[in-house]
C-alpha positions as CSV (number, residue, x, y, z in Angstrom):
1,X,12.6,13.0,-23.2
2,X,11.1,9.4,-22.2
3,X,8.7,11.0,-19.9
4,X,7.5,13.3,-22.7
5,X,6.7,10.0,-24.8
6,X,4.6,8.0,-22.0
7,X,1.7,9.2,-22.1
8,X,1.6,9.3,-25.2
9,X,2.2,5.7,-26.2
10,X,0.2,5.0,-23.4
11,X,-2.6,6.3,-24.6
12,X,-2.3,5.1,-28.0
13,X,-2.4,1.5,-26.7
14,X,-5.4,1.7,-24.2
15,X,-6.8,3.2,-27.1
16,X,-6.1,-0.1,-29.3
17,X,-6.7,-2.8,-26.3
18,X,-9.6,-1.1,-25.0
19,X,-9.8,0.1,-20.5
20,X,-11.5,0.3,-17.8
21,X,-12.6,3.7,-18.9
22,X,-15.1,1.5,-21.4
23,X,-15.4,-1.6,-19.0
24,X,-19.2,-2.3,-17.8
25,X,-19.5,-1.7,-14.1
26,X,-19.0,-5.4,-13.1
27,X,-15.9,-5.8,-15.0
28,X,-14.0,-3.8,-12.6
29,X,-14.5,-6.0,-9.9
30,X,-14.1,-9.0,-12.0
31,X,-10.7,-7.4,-13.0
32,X,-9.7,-6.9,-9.4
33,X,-10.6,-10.2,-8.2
34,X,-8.4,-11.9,-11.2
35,X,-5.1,-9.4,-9.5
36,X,-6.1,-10.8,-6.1
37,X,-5.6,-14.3,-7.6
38,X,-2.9,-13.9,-9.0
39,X,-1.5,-12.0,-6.3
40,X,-2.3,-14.6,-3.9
41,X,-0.2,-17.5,-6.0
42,X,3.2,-15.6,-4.8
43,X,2.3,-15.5,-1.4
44,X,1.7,-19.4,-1.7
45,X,5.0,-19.5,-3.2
46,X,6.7,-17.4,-0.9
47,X,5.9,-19.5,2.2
48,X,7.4,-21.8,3.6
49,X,4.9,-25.5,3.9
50,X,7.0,-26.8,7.0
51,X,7.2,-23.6,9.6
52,X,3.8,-21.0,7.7
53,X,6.4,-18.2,7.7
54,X,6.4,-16.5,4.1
55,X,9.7,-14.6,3.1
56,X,10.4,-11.3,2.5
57,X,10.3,-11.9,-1.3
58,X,10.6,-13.8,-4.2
59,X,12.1,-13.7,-7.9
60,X,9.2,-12.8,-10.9
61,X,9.2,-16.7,-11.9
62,X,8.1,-17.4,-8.6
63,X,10.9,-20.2,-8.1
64,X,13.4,-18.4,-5.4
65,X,12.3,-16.9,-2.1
66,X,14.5,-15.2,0.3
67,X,15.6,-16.8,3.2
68,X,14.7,-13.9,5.9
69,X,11.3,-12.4,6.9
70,X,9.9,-9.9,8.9
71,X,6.7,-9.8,11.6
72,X,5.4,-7.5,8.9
73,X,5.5,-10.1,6.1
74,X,4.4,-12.5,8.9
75,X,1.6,-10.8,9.5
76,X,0.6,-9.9,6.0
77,X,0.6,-13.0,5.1
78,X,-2.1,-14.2,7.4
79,X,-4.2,-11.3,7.0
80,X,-3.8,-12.2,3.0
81,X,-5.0,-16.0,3.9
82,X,-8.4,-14.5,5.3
83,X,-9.0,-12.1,2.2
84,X,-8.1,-15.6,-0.2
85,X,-10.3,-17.7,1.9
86,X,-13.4,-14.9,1.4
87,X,-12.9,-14.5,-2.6
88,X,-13.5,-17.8,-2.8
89,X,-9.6,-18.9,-3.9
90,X,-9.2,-21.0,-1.1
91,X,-11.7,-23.0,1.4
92,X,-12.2,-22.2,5.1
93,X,-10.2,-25.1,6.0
94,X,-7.1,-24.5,4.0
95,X,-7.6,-21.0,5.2
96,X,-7.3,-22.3,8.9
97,X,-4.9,-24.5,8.5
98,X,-2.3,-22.2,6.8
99,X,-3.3,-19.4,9.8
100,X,-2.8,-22.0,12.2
101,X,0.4,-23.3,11.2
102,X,1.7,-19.7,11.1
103,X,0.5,-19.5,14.6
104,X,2.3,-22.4,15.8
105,X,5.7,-21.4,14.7
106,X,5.2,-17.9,16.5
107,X,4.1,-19.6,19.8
108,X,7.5,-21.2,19.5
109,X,9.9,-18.4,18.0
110,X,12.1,-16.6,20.2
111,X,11.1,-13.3,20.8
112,X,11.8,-10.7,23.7
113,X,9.9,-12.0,26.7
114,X,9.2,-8.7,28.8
115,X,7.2,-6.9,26.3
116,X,6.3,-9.8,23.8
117,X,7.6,-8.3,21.0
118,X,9.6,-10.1,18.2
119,X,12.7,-9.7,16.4
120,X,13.2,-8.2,12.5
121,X,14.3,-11.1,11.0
122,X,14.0,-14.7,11.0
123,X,14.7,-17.2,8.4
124,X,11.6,-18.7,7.2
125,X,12.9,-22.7,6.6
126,X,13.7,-23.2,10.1
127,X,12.4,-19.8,12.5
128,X,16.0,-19.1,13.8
129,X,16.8,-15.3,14.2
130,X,19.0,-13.9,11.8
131,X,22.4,-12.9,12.9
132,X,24.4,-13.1,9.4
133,X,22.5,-10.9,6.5
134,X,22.5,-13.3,3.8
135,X,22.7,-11.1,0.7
136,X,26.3,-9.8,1.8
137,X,27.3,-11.4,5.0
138,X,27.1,-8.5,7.2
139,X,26.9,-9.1,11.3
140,X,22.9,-8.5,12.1
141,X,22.2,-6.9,15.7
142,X,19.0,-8.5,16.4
143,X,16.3,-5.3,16.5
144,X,12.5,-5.2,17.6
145,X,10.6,-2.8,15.9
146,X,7.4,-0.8,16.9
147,X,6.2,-0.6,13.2
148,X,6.9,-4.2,12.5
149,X,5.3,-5.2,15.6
150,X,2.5,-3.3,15.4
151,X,2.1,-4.7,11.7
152,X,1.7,-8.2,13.1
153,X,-0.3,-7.0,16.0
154,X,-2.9,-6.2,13.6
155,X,-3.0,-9.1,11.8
156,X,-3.8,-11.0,14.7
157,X,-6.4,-8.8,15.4
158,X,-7.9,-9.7,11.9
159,X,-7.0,-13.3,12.9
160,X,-9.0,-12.9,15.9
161,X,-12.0,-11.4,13.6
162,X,-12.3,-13.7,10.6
163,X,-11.2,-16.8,11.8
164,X,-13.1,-17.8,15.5
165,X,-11.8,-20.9,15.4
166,X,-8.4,-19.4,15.9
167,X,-9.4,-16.7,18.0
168,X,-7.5,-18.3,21.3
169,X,-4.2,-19.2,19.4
170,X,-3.9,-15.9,17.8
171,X,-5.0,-14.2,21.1
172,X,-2.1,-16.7,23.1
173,X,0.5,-14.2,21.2
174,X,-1.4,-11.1,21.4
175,X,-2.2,-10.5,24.8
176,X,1.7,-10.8,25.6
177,X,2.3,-7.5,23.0
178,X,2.6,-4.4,25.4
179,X,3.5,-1.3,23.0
180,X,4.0,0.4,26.1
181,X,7.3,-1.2,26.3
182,X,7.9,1.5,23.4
183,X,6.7,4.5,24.8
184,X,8.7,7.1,26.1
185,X,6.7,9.7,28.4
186,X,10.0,11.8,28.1
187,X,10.4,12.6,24.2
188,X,9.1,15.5,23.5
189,X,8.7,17.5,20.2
190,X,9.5,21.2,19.1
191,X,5.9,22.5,20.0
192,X,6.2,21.2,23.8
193,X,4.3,17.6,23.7
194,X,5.8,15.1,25.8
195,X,5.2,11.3,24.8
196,X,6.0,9.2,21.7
197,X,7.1,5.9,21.1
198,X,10.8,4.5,20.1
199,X,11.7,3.3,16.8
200,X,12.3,-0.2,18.1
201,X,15.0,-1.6,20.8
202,X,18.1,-4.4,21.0
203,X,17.5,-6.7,23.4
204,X,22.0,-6.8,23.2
205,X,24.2,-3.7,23.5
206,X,24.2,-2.3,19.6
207,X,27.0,-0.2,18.3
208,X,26.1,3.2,17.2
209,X,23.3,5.6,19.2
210,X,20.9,3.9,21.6
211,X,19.3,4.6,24.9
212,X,19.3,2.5,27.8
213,X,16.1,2.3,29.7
214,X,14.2,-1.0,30.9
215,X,16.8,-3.4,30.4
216,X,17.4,-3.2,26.7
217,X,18.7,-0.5,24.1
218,X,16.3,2.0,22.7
219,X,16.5,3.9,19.2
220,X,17.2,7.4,19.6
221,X,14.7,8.3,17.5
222,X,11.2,8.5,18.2
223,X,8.0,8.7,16.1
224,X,6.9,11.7,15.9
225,X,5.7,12.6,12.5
226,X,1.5,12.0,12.4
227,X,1.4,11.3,9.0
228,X,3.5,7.9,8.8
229,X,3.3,4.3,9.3
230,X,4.0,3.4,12.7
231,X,0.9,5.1,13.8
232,X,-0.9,1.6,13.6
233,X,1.7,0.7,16.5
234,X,0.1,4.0,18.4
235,X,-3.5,2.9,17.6
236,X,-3.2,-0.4,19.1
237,X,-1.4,0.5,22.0
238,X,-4.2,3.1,22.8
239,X,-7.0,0.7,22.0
240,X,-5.6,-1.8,24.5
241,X,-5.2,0.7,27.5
242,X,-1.2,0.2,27.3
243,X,-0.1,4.1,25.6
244,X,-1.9,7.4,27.1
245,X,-4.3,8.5,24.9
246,X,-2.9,11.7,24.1
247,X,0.3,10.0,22.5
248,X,-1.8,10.9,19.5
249,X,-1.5,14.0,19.7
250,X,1.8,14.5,20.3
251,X,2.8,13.8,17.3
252,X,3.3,16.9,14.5
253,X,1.0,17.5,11.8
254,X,3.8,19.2,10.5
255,X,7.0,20.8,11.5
256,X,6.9,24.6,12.8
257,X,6.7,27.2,10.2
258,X,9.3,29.3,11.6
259,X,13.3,30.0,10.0
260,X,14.8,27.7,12.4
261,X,13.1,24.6,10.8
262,X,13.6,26.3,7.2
263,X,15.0,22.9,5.9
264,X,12.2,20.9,5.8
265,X,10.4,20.7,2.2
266,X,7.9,24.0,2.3
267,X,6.7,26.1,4.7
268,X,3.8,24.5,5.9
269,X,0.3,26.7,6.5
270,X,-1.7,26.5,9.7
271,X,-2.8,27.4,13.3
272,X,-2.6,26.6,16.5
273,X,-4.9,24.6,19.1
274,X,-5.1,22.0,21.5
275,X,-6.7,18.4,22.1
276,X,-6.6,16.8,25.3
277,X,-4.5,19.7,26.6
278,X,-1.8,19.0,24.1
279,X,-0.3,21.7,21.9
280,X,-0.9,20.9,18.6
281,X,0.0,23.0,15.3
282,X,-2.7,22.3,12.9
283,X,0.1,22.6,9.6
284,X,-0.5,21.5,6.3
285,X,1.5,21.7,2.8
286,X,0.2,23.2,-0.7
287,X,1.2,21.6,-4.2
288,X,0.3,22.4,-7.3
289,X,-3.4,23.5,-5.6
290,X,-3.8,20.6,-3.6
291,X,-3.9,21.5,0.5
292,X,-2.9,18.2,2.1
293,X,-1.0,17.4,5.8
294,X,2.4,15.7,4.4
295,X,4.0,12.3,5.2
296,X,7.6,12.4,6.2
297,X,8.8,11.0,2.6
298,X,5.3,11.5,0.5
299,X,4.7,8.1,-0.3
300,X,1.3,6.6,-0.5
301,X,2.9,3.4,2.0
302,X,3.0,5.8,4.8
303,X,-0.4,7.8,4.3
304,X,-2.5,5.1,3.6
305,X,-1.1,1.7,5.0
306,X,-3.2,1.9,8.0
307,X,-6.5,2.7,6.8
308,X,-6.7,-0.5,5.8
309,X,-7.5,-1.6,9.3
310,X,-8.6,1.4,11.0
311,X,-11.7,3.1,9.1
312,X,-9.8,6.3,9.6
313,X,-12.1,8.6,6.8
314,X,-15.3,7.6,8.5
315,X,-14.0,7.7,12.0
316,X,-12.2,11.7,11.4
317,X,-14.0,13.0,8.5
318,X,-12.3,15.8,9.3
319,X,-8.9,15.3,9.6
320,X,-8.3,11.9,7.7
321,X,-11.6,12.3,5.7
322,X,-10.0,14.8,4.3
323,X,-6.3,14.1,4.1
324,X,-6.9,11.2,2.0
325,X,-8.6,12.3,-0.4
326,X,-6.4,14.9,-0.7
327,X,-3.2,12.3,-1.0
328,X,-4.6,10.2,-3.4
329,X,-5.6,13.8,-5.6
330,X,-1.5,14.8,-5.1
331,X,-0.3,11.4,-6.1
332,X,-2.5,11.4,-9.6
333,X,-2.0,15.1,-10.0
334,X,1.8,14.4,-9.9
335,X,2.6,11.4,-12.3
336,X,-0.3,12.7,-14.7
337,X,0.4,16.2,-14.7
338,X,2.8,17.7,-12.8
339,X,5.7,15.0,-14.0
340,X,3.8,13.9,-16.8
341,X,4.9,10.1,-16.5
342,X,1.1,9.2,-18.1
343,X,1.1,6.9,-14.6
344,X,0.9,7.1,-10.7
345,X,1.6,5.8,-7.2
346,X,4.7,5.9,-5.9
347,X,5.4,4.0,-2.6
348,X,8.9,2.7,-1.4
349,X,9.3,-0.8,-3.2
350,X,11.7,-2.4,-5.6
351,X,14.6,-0.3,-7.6
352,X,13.9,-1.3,-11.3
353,X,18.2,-1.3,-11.6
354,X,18.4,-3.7,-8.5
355,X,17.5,-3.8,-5.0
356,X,15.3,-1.3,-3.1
357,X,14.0,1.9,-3.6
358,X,12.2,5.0,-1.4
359,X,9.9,6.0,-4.4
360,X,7.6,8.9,-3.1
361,X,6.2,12.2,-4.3
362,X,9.1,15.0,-3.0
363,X,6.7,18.3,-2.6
364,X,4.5,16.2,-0.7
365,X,6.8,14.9,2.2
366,X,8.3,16.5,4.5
367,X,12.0,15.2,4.7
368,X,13.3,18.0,2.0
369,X,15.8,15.7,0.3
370,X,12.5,13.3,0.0
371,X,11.7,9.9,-1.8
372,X,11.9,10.8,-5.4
373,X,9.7,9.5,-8.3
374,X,12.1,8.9,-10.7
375,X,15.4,6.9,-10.9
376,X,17.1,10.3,-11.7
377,X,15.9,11.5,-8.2
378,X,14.6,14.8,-9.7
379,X,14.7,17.5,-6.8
380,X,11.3,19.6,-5.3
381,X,12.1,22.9,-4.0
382,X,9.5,25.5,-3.0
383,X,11.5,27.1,-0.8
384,X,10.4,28.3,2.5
385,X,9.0,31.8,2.5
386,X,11.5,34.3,3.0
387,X,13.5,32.1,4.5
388,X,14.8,30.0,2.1
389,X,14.4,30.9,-1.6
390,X,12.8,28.1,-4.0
391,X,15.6,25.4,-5.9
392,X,15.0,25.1,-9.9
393,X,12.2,23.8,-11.5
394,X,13.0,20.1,-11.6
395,X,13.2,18.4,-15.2
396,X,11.2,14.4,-14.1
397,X,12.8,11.6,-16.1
398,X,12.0,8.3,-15.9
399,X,9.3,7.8,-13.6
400,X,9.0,4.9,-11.1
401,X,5.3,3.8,-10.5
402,X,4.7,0.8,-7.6
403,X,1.3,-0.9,-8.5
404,X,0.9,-1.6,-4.7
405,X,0.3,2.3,-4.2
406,X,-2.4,2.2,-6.7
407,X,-3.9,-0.3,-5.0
408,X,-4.0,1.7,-1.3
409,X,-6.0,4.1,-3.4
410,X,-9.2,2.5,-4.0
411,X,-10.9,4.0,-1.6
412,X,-10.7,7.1,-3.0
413,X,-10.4,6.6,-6.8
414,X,-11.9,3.2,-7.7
415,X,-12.0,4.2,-11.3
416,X,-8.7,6.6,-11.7
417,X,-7.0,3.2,-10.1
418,X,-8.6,0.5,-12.2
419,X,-7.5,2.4,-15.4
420,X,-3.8,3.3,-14.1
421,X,-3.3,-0.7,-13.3
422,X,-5.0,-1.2,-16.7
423,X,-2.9,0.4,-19.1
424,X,0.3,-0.5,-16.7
425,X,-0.7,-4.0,-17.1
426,X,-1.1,-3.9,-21.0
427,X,2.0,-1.2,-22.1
428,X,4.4,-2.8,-20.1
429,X,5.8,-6.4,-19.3
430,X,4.9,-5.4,-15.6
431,X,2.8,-8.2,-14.9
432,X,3.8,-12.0,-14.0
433,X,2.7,-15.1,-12.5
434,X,2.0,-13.5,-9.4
435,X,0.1,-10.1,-10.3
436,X,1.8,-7.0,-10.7
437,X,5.9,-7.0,-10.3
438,X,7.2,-4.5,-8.2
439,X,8.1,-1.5,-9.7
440,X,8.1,0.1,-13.1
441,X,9.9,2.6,-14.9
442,X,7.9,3.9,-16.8
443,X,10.2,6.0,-19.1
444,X,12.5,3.3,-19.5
445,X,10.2,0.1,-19.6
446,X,12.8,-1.0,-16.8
447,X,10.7,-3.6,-14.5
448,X,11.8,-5.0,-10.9
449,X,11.0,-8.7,-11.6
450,X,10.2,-9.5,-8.2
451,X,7.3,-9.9,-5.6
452,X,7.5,-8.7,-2.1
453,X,5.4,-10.1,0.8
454,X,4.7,-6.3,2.4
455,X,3.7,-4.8,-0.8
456,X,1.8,-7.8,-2.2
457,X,-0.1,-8.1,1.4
458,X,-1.2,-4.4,1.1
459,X,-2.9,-5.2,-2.4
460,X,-4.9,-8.1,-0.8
461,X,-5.2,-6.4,2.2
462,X,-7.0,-3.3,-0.1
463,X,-8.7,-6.0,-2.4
464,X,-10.1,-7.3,0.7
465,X,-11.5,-4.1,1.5
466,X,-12.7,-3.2,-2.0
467,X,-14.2,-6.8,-2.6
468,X,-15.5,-8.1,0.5
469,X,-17.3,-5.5,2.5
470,X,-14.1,-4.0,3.8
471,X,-13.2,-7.4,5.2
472,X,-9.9,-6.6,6.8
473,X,-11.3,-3.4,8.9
474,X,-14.7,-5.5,10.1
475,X,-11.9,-8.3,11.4
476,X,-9.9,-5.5,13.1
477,X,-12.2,-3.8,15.1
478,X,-13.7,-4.6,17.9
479,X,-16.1,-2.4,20.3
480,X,-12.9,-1.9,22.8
481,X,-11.0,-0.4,20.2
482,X,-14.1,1.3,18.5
483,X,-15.3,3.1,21.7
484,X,-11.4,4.1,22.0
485,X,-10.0,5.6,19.0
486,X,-13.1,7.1,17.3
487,X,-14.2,9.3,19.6
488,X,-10.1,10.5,19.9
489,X,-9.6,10.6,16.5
490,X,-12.4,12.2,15.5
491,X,-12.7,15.7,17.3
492,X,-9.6,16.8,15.2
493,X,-9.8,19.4,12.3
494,X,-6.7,19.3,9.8
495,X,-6.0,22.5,8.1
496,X,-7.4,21.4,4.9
497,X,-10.8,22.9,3.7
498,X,-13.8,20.6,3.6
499,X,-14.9,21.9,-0.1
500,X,-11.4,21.4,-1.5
501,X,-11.9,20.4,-5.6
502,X,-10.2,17.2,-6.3
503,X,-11.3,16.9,-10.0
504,X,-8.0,14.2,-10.2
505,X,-10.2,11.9,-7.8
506,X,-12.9,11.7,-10.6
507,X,-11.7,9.4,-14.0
508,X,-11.9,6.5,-15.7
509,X,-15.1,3.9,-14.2
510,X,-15.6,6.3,-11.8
């Protein structure tokens, strides 16, 4: 099969072009500062010069952005201007004046007034709100979202950090962002905790499930998985006195262990306790030897996006200190080994065949019909004790690897990364004009063509980190939000031993 044959011609041609496994020390970060480059050139491309607003992607030639965008890309965008102006790619003044042009065109977009939150999509020529998808025509029902918020939130914060001079501008549109607006004292979870925030809200009546509170139309889902994205939006509503501090612990390590939750991926391992009198179920998953607390779809997106801003591993060495490690270790352990694709990091991105994809690790997320790793979505099942038996062994084919999820990594695995993006880079035609395309296929040689703002922000945002002192987390915090989240964050234990061997972490450069 093709994912027998990767690693093996993989390993043939690092073995003829030469790796990071042989680079000198300084090479490395040579190496990484030449991606940051060129990953910076699309998000020049993809922004618009008149309103600052980048889209939400471009083609691989560089030459065709959408016309929609996101806070998200927004926001990563500006955060991406501060780690291009400290690399030395762009001066302080061009860094300014892009920031502040982006600034502008918030102050003046139209956004939900109450709780100062803005809408999903806008079109980046002009600013308008999109109300007509423009890939297929379909009626948009304008949405605010807590994840998408809370990802420009944070940029601002950085904003607010790196760039003084811009500190009142960026602050104008902050301020105005209460992510209480998006709590919900009432939701509760199976283990008894009351108090997580909504998925997002329509400011219109939407069709389909929503809840009526405030005004406006809430999700009827809530966050309540620990291990995912939108806890950024939970951080920041914490460290600005606008969420109860316990909303962080009322959200589930893992699912209960018992029958009547049998369909989740495993059953999980763990005890109970308590932090700030909340019930919590210290669970955590096992695959192939690894002890980790799972995401909802095991992606590396969800597990590791925020620890860009929040230095979550020194802050809970405990819980995320642990945890990930322990993700990154699962991630390699899975495309190297357990797959055998030669290649790793999987993180929802570009479908190599055409549009998008949820690319993830299945054993180590929790949703059991989880983000697969290869375009044959190739189906984990461990079962669930003795209440559900274990599914086939599944037979991985062609493997689907997303460089930004390499990137997230570094952290953790400087040298295992830096060798992965090496011999991606030189056995594949994965790389372009503006770094690292999308999303490879690893078996096939299949390659997504195409740039997106999110996933080309989160390899600046971790360059910046890597490169520059972690530049993005210094920017982010400040003493308020220090004094806290650490303290909260950091009394917690996750159900992962503190000697765990992660010989996968160890590599290449190391």
């Amino acid at each position: 099969m093709r994912r027998i044959l990767a690693p093996v011609v993989a390993l043939a041609l690092v073995l003829v072009s030469g790796s990071a496994a042989t680079a000198a020390p300084g090479s490395a970060d040579r190496t990484l500062t030449a991606y940051a480059k060129d990953t910076w050139r699309s998000m020049v491309a993809m922004t618009n010069p008149r309103t600052g607003l980048v889209a939400d992607n471009i083609t691989g030639d560089l030459k065709t952005p959408s016309t929609y965008t996101s806070p998200t890309n927004v926001g990563g965008y500006m955060w991406s201007a501060v780690v291009a102006r400290d690399l030395g790619f762009i001066s302080g003044k061009e860094a300014r004046d892009r920031i502040s042009k982006t600034l502008d065109t918030l102050g003046r977009l139209k956004h939900h007034e109450a709780s100062g939150m803005y809408y999903n999509w806008y079109d980046p020529r002009d600013g308008s709100v999109v109300r007509v998808w423009p890939d297929d025509g379909n009626t948009v029902y304008p949405f605010l979202s807590s994840v998408d918020n809370g990802w420009l939130a944070a940029s601002l914060r950085v904003v607010k950090g790196a760039v003084p001079e811009l500190r009142g501008k960026a602050d104008a549109i902050l301020s105005k962002m209460n992510f209480g607006f998006y709590y919900n004292p009432a939701a509760s979870t199976p283990f008894g905790a009351s108090g997580l925030i909504a998925g997002g809200f329509w400011d219109e009546a939407p069709p389909g499930c929503s809840l009526q509170r405030d005004g406006v139309w809430f999700t009827c889902n809530h966050y309540d998985i620990t291990v995912t994205e939108p806890r950024i939006a939970t951080y920041l509503g914490i460290g600005a006195g606008q969420i109860p501090a316990k909303a962080y612990y009322n959200t589930m390590r893992t699912l209960p262990a018992t029958c009547d939750w049998s369909w989740h991926e495993m059953q999980p391992v763990g005890f109970d306790t308590s932090y700030l009198g909340v019930p919590v179920y210290e669970g955590a998953y096992r695959y192939r030897g690894i002890q980790f607390v799972p995401s909802w779809g095991g992606d590396m997106f969800e597990a590791l996006m925020p620890d860009l801003f929040v230095p979550e591993e020194r802050w809970a060495p405990n819980s995320w200190g642990r945890n990930h490690k322990a993700t990154v270790a699962g991630q390699i352990e899975h495309g190297m080994n357990d797959a055998g694709y030669g290649y790793w990091g999987f993180s929802p991105a570009s479908d190599p065949s055409g549009g998008y994809g949820v690319w993830g690790v299945d054993a180590m997320g929790m949703d059991t019909d989880g983000y697969p790793s290869d375009v044959e979505k190739s189906k984990y099942d461990a079962g669930f004790g003795d209440c559900r038996p274990a599914g086939p062994a599944p037979d991985y084919g062609d493997g689907v690897v997303t460089p930004h999820a390499a990137f997230l990594a570094l952290p953790y695995a400087k040298g295992p990364v830096v060798d992965n993006l090496a011999r991606l880079k030189a056995n594949f035609d994965s790389y372009g004009p503006g770094g690292f395309y999308d999303a490879i296929a690893v078996g096939s040689g299949t390659v997504a063509k195409r740039y997106l703002s999110l996933d080309q922000a989160m390899i600046m945002g971790a360059l910046g980190n890597e490169l520059s002192n972690d530049l993005i987390r210094r920017s982010f915090v400040d003493t308020r939000f220090e004094q806290r989240i650490r303290p909260l964050i950091g009394q917690e234990t996750f159900n992962i031993p503190a000697d765990q061997p992660l010989p996968q972490l160890r590599g290449a450069g190391a």
